[in-house]
PyMOL CGO cylinders between C-alpha atoms (Angstrom):
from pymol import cmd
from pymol.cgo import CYLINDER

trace = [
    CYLINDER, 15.50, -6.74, -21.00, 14.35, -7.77, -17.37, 0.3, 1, 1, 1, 1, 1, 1,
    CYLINDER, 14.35, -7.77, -17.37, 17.90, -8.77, -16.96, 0.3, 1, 1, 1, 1, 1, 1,
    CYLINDER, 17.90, -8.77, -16.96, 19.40, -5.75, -18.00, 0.3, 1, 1, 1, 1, 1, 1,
    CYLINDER, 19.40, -5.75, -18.00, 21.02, -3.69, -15.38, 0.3, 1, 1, 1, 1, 1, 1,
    CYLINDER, 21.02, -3.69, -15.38, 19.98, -0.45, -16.82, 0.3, 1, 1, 1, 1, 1, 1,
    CYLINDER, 19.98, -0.45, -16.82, 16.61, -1.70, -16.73, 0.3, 1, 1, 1, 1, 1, 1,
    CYLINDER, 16.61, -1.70, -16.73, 16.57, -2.25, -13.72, 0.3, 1, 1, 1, 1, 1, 1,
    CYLINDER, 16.57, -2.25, -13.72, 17.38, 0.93, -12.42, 0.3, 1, 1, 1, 1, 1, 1,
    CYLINDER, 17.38, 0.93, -12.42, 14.98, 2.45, -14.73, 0.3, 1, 1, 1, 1, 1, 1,
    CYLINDER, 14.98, 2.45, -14.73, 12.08, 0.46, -12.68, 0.3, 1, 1, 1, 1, 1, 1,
    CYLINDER, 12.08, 0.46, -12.68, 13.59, 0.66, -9.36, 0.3, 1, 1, 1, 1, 1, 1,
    CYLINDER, 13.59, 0.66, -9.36, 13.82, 4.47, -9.76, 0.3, 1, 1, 1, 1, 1, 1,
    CYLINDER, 13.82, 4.47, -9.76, 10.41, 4.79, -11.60, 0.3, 1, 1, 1, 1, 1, 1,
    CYLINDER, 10.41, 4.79, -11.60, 8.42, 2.29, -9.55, 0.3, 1, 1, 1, 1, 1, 1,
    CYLINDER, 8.42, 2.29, -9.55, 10.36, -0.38, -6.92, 0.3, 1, 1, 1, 1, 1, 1,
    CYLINDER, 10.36, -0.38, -6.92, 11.86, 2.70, -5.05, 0.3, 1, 1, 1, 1, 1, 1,
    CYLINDER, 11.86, 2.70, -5.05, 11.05, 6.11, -6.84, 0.3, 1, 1, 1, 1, 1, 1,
    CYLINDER, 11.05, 6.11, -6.84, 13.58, 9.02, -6.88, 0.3, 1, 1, 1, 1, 1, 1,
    CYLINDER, 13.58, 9.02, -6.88, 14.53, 11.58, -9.12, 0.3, 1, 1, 1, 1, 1, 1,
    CYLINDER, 14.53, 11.58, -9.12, 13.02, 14.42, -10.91, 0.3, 1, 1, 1, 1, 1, 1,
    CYLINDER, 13.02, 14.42, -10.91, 10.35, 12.28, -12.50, 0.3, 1, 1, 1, 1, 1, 1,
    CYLINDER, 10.35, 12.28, -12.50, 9.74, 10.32, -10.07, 0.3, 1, 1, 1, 1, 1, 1,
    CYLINDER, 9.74, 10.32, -10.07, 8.71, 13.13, -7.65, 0.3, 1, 1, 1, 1, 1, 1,
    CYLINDER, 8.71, 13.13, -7.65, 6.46, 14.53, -10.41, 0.3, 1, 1, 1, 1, 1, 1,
    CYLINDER, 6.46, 14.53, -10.41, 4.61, 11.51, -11.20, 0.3, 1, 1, 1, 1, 1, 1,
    CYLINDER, 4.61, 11.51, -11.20, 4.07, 10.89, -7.72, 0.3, 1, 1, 1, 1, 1, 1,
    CYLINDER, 4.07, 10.89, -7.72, 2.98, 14.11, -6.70, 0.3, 1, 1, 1, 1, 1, 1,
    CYLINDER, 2.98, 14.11, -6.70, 0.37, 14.08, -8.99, 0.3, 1, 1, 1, 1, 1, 1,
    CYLINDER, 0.37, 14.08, -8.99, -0.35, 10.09, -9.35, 0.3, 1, 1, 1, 1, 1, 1,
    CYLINDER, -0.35, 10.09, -9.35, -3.69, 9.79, -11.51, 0.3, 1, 1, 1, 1, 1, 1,
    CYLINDER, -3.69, 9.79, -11.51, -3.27, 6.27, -12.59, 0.3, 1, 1, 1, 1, 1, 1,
    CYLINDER, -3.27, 6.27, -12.59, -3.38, 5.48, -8.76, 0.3, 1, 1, 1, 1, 1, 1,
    CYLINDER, -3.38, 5.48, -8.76, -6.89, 7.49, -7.96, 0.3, 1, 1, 1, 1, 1, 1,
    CYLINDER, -6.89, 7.49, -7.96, -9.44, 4.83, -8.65, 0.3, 1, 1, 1, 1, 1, 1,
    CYLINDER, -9.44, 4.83, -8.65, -7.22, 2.55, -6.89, 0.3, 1, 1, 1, 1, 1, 1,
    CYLINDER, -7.22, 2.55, -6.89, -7.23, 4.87, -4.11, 0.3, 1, 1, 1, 1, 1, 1,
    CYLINDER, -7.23, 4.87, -4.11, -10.98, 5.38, -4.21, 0.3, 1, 1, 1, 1, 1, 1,
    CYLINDER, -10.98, 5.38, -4.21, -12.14, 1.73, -3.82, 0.3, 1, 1, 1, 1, 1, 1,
    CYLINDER, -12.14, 1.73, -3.82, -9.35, 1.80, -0.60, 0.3, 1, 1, 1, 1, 1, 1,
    CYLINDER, -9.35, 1.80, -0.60, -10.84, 4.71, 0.72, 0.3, 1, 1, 1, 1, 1, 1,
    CYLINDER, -10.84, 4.71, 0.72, -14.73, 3.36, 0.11, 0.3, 1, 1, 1, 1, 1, 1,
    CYLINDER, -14.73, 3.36, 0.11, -13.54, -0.12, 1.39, 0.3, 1, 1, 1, 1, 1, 1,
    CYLINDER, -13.54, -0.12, 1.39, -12.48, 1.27, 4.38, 0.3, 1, 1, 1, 1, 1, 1,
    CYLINDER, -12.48, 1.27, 4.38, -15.21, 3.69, 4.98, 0.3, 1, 1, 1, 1, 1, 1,
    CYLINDER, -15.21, 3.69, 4.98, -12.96, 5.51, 7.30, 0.3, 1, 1, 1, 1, 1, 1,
    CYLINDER, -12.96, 5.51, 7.30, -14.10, 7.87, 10.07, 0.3, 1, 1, 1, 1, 1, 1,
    CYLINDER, -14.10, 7.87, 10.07, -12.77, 10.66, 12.72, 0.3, 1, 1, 1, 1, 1, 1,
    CYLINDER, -12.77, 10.66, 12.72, -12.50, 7.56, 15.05, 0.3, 1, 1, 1, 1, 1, 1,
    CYLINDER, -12.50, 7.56, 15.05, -9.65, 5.59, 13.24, 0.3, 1, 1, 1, 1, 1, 1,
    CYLINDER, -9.65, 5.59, 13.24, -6.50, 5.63, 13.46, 0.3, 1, 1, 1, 1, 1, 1,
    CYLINDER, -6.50, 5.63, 13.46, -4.98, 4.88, 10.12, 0.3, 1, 1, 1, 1, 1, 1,
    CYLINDER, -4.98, 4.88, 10.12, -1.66, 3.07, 8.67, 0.3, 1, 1, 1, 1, 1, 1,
    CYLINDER, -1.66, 3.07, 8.67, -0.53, 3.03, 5.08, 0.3, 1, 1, 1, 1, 1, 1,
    CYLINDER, -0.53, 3.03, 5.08, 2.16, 0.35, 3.72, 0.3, 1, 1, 1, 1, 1, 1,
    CYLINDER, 2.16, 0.35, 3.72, 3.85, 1.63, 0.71, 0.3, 1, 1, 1, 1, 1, 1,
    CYLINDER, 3.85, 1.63, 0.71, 2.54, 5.08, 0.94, 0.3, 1, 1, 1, 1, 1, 1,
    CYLINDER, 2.54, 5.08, 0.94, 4.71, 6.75, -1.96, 0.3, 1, 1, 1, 1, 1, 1,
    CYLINDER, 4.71, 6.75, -1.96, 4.04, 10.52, -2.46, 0.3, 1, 1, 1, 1, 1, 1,
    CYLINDER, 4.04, 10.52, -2.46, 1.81, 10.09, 0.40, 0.3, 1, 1, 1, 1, 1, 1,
    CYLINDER, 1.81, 10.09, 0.40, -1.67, 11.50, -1.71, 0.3, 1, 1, 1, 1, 1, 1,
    CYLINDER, -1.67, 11.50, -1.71, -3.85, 8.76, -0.33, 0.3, 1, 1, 1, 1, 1, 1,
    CYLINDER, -3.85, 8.76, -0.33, -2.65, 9.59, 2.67, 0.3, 1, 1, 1, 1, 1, 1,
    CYLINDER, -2.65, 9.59, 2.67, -3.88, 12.73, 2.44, 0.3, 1, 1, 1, 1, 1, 1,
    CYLINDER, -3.88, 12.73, 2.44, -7.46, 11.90, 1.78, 0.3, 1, 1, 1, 1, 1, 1,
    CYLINDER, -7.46, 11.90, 1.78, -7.08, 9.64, 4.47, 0.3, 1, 1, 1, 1, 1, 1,
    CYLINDER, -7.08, 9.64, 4.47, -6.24, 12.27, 7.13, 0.3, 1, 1, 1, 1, 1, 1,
    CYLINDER, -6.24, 12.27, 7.13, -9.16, 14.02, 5.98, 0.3, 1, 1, 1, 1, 1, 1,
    CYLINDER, -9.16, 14.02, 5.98, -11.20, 11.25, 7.65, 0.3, 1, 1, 1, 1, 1, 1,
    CYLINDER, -11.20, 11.25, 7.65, -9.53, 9.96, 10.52, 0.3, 1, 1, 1, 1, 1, 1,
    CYLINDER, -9.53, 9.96, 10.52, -7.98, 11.34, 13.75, 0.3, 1, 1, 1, 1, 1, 1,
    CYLINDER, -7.98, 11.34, 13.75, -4.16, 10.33, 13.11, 0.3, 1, 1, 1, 1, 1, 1,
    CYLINDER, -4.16, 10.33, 13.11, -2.22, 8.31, 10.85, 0.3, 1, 1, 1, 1, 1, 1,
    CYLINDER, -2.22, 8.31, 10.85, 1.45, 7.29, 10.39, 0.3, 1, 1, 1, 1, 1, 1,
    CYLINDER, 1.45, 7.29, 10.39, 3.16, 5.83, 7.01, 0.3, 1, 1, 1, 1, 1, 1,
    CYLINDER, 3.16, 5.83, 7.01, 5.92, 3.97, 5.72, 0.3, 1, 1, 1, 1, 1, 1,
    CYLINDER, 5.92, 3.97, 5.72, 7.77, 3.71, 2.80, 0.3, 1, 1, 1, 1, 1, 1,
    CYLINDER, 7.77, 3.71, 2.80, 11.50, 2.27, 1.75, 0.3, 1, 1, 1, 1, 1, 1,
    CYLINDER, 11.50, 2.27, 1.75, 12.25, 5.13, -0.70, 0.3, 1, 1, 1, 1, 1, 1,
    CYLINDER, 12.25, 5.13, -0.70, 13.36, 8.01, 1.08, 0.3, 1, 1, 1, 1, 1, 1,
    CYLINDER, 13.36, 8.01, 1.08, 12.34, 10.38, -1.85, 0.3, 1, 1, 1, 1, 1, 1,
    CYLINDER, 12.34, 10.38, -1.85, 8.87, 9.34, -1.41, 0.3, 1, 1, 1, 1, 1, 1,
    CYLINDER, 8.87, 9.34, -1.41, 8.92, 9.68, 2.79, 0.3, 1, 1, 1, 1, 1, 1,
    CYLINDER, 8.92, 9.68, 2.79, 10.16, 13.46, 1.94, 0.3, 1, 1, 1, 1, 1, 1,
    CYLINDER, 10.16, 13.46, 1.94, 7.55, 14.36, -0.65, 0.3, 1, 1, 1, 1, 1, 1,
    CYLINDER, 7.55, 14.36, -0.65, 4.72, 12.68, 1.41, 0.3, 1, 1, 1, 1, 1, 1,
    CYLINDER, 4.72, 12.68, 1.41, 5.62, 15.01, 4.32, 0.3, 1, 1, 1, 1, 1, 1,
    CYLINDER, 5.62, 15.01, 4.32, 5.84, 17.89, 2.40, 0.3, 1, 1, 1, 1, 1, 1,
    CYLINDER, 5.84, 17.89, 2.40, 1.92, 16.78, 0.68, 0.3, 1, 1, 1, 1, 1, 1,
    CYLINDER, 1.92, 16.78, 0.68, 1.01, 16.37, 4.32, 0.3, 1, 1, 1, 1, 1, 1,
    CYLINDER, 1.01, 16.37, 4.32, 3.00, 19.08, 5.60, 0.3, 1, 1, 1, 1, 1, 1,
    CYLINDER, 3.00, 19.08, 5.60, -0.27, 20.32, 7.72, 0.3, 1, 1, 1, 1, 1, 1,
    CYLINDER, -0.27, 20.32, 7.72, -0.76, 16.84, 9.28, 0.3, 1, 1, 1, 1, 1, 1,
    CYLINDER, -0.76, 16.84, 9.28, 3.16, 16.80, 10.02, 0.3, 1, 1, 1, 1, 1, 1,
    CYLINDER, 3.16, 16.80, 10.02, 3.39, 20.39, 11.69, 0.3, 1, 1, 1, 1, 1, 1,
    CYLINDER, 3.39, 20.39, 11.69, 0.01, 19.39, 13.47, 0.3, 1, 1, 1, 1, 1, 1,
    CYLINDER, 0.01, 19.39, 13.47, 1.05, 15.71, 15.42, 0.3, 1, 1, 1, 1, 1, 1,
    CYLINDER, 1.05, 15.71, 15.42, -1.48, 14.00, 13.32, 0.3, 1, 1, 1, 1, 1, 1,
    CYLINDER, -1.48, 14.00, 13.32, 0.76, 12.08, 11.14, 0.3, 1, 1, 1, 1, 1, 1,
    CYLINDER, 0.76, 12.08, 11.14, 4.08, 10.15, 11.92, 0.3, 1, 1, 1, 1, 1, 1,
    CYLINDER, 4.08, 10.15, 11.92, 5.78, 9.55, 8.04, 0.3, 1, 1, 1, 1, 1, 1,
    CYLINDER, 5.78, 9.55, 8.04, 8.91, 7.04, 8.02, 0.3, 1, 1, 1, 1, 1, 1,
    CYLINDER, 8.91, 7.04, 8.02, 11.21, 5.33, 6.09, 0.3, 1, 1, 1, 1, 1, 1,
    CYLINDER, 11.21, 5.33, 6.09, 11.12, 1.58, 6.96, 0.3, 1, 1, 1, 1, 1, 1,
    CYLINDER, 11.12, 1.58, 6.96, 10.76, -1.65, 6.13, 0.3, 1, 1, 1, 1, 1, 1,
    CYLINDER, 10.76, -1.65, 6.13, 6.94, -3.42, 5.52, 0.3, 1, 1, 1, 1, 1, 1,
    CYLINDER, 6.94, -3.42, 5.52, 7.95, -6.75, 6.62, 0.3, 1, 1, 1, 1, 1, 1,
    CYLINDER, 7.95, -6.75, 6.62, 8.98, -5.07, 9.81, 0.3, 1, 1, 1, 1, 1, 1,
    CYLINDER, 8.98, -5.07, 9.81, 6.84, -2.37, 10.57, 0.3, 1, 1, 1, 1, 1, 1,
    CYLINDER, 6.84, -2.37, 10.57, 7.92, 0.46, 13.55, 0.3, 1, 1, 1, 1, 1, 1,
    CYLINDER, 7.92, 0.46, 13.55, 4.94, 0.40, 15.69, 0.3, 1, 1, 1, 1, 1, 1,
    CYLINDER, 4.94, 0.40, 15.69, 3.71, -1.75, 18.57, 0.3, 1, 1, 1, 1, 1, 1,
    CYLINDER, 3.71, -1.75, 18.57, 1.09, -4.43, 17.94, 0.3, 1, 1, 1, 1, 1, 1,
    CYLINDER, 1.09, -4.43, 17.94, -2.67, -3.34, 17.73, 0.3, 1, 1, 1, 1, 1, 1,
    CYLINDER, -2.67, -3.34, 17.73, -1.38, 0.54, 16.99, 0.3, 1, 1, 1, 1, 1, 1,
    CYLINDER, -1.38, 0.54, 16.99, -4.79, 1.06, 14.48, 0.3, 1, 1, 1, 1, 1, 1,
    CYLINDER, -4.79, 1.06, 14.48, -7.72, 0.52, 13.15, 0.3, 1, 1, 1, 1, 1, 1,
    CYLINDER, -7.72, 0.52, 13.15, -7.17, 0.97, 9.41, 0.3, 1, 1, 1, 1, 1, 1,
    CYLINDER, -7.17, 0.97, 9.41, -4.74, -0.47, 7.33, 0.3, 1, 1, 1, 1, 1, 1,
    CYLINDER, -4.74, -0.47, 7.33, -4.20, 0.16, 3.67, 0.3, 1, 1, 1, 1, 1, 1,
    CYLINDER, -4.20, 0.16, 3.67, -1.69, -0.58, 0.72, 0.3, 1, 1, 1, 1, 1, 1,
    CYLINDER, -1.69, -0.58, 0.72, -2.07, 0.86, -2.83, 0.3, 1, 1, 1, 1, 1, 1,
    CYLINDER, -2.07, 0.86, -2.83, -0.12, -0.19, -5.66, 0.3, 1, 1, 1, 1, 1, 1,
    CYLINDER, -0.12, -0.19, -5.66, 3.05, -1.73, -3.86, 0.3, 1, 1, 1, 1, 1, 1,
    CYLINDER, 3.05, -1.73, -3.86, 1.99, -5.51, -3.18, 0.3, 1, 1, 1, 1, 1, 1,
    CYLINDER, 1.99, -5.51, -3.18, 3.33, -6.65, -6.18, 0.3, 1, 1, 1, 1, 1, 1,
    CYLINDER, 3.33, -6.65, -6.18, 7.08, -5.39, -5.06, 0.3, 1, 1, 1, 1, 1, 1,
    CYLINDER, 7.08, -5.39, -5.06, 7.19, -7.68, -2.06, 0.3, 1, 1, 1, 1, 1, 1,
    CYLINDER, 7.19, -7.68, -2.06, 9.34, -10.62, -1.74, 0.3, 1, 1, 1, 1, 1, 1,
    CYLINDER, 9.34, -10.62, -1.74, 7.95, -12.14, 1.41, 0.3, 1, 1, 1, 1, 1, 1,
    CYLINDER, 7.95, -12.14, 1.41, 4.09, -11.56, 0.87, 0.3, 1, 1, 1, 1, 1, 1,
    CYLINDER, 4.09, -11.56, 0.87, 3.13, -13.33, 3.92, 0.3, 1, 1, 1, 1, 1, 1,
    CYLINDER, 3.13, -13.33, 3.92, 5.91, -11.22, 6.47, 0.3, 1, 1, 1, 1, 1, 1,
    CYLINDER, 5.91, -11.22, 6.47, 4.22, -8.21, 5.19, 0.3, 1, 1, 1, 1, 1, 1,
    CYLINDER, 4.22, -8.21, 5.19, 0.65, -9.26, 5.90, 0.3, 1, 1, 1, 1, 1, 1,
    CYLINDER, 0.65, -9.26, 5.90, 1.41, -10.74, 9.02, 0.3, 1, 1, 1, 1, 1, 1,
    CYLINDER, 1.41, -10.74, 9.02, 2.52, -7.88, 10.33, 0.3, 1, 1, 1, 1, 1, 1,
    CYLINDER, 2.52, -7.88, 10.33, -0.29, -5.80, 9.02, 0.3, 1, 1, 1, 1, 1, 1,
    CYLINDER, -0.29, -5.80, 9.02, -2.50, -8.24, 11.14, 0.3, 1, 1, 1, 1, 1, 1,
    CYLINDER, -2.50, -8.24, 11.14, 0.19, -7.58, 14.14, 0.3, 1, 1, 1, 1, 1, 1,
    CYLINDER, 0.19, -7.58, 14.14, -0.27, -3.47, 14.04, 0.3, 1, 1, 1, 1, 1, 1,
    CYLINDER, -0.27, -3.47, 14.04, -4.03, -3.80, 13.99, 0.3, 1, 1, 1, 1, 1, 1,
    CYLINDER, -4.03, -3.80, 13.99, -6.30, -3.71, 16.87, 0.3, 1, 1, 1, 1, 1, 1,
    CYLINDER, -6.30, -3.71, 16.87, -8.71, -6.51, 17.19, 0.3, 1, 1, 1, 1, 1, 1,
    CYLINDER, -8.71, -6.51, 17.19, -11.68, -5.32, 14.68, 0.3, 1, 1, 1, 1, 1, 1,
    CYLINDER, -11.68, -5.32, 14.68, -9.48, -3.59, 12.64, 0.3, 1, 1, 1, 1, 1, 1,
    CYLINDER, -9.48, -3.59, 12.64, -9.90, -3.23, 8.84, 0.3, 1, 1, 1, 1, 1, 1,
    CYLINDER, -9.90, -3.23, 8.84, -7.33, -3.78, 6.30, 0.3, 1, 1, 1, 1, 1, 1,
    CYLINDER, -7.33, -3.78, 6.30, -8.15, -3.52, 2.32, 0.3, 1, 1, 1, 1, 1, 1,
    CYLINDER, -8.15, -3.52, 2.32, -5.14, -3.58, -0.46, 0.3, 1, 1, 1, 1, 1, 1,
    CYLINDER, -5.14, -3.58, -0.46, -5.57, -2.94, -3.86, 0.3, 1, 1, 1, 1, 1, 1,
    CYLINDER, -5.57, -2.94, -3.86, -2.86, -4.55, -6.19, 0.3, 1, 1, 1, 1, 1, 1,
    CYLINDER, -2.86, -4.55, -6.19, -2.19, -6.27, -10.01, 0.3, 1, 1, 1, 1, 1, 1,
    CYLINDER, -2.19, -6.27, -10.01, -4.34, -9.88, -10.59, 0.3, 1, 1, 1, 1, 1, 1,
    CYLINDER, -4.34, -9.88, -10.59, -2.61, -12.49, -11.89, 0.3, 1, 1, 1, 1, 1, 1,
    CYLINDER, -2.61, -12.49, -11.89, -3.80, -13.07, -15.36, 0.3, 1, 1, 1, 1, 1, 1,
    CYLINDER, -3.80, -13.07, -15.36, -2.98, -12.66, -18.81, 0.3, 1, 1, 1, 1, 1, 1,
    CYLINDER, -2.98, -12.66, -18.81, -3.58, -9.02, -19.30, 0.3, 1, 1, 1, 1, 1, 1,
    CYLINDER, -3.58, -9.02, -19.30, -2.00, -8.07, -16.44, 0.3, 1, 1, 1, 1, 1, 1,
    CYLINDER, -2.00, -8.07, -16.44, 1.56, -9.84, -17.88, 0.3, 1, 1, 1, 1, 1, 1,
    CYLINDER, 1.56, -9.84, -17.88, 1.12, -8.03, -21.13, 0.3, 1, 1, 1, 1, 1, 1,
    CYLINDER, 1.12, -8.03, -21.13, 0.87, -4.80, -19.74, 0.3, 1, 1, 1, 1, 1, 1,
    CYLINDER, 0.87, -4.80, -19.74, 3.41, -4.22, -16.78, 0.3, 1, 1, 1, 1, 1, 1,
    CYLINDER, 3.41, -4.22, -16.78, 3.70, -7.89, -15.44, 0.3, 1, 1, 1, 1, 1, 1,
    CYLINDER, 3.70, -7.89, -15.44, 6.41, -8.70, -17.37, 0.3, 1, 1, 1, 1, 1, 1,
    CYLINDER, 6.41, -8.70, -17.37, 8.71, -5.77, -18.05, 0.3, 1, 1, 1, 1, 1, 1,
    CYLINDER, 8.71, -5.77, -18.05, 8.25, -4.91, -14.17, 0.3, 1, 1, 1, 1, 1, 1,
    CYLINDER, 8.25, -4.91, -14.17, 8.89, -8.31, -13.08, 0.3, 1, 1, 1, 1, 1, 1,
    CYLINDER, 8.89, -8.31, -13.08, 5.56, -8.32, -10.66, 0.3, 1, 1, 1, 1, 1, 1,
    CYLINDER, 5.56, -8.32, -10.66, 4.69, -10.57, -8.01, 0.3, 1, 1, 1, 1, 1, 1,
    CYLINDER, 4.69, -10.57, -8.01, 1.20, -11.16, -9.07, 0.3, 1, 1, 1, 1, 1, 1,
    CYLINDER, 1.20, -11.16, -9.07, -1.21, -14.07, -7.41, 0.3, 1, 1, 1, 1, 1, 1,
    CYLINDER, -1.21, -14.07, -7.41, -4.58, -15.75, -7.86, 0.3, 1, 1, 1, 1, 1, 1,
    CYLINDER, -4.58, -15.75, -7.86, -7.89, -14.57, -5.93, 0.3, 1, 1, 1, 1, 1, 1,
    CYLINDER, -7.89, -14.57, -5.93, -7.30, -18.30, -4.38, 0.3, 1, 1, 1, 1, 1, 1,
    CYLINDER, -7.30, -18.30, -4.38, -4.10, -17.31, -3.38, 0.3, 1, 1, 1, 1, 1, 1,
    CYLINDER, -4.10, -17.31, -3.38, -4.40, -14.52, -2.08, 0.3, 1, 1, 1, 1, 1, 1,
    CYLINDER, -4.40, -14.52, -2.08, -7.33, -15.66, 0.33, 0.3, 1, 1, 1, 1, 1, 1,
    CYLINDER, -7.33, -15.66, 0.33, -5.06, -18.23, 1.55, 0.3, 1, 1, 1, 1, 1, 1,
    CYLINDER, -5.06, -18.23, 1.55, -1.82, -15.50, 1.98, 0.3, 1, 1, 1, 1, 1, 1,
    CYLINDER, -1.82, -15.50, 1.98, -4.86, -13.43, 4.13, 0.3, 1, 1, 1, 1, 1, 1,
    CYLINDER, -4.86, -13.43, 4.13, -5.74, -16.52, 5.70, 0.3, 1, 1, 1, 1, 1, 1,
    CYLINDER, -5.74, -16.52, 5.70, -2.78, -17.47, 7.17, 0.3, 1, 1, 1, 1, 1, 1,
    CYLINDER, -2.78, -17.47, 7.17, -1.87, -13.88, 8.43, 0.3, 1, 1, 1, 1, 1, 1,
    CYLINDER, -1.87, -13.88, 8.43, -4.74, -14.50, 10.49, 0.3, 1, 1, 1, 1, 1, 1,
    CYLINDER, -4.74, -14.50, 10.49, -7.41, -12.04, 8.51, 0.3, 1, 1, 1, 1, 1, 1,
    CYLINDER, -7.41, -12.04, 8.51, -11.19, -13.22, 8.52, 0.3, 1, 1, 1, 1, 1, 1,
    CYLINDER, -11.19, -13.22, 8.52, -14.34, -11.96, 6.47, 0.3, 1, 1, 1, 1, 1, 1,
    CYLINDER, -14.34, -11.96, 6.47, -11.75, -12.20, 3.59, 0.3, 1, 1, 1, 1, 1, 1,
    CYLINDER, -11.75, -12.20, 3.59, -12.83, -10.36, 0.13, 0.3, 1, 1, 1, 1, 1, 1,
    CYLINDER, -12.83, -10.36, 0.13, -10.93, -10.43, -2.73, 0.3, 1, 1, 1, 1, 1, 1,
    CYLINDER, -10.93, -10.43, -2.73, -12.04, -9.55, -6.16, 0.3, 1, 1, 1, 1, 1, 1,
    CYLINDER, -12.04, -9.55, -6.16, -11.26, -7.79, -9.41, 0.3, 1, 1, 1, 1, 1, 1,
    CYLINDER, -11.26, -7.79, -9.41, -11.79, -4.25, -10.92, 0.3, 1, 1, 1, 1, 1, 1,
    CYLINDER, -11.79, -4.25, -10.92, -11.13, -3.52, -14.50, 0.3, 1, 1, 1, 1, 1, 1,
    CYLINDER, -11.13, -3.52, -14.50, -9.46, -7.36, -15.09, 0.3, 1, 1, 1, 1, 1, 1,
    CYLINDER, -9.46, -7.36, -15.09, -6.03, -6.26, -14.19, 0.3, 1, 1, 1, 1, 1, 1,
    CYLINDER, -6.03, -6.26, -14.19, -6.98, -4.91, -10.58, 0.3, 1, 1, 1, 1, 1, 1,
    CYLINDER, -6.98, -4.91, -10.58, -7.21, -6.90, -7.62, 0.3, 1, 1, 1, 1, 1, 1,
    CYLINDER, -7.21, -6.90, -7.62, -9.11, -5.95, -4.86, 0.3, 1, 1, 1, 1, 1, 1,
    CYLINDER, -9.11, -5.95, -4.86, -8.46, -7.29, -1.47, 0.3, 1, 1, 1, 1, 1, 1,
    CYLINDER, -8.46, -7.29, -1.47, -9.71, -6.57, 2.22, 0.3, 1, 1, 1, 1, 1, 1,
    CYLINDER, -9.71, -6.57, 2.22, -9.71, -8.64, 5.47, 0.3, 1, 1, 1, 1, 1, 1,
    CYLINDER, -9.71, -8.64, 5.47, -10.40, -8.28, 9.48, 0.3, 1, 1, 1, 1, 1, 1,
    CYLINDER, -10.40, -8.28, 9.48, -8.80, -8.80, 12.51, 0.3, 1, 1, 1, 1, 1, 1,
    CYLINDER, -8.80, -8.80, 12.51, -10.78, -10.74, 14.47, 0.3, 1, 1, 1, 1, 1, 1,
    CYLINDER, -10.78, -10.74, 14.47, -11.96, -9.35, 17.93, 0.3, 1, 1, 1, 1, 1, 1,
]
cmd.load_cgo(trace, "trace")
């Protein structure tokens, strides 16, 4: 099935790179994704001071909660789909200069080096093919001090029975991941798991 062309479009238009009617429903309204989104948000214990950055932001609703908390933000995200339906969910941040909302690439992000204070990534790790160009350039956008937390699928046998499999994830060990954080550059390096199947990761950029 993984092999499957039609498969494949099914998961890059449902999840890889969402478009369509259904896609734009789900992700308006994306309630598997909220306690995800709440350990990010509690990780990061975000304030009016920050200035916040979201890889993979999709429909752009943690964004919005972020915004709530911080003085600006900015956001990237391959599918065009989701860059349109995340300004139109943040269409008061847009109008207002709080929020800059782009389609791009997260192993080479479009801002200058130590750009914020709060980095996040929800439900998108897994979809990488160069883990460590898409950390290290996290670390690169952050100022020194700067917080980054990520929550994604553990490697581990429940997560390959449920979407590991059919989706074709790129899934790692706690050990690994450390290390992938590590090398980026990242120090007081947490990583954990929620539920089994969630993996819960945050680092620092030293000062």
């Amino acid at each position: 099935m993984k092999n499957n062309p039609k498969w494949k479009d099914f998961v890059d238009r449902t999840a890889r790179k969402p478009e369509g009617k259904w896609a734009i429903k789900n992700y308006t309204h994306p309630r598997s994704h909220y306690r995800s989104f709440k350990i990010i948000l509690d990780s990061l214990c975000l304030s009016d001071g920050d200035i916040y950055c979201e890889i993979g932001c999709g429909g752009g609703v943690l964004l919005n909660m972020a915004l709530s908390k911080v003085s600006r933000g900015a956001a990237v995200d391959h599918s065009e789909a989701m860059v349109q339906l995340a300004k139109q969910i943040n269409w008061r941040y847009v109008a207002g200069g709080r929020v800059e909302i782009v389609q791009g690439n997260a192993e080479n992000l479009p801002w200058p080096a130590g750009a914020f204070t709060a980095c996040a990534s929800a439900n998108m790790f897994f979809f990488v093919e160069d883990p460590g160009a898409v950390l290290s350039e996290v670390f690169r956008v952050l100022k020194p001090g700067g917080r980054f937390a990520m929550v994604t699928i553990a490697r581990g046998i429940l997560g390959r029975l449920t979407f590991g499999w059919l989706y074709s994830l790129r899934v790692y060990s706690d050990d690994e991941m450390r290390s992938m954080l590590a090398a980026a550059g990242f120090s007081n390096i947490e990583v954990g798991r929620r539920m089994v199947v969630m993996q819960v990761c945050r680092g620092v950029k030293p000062c």
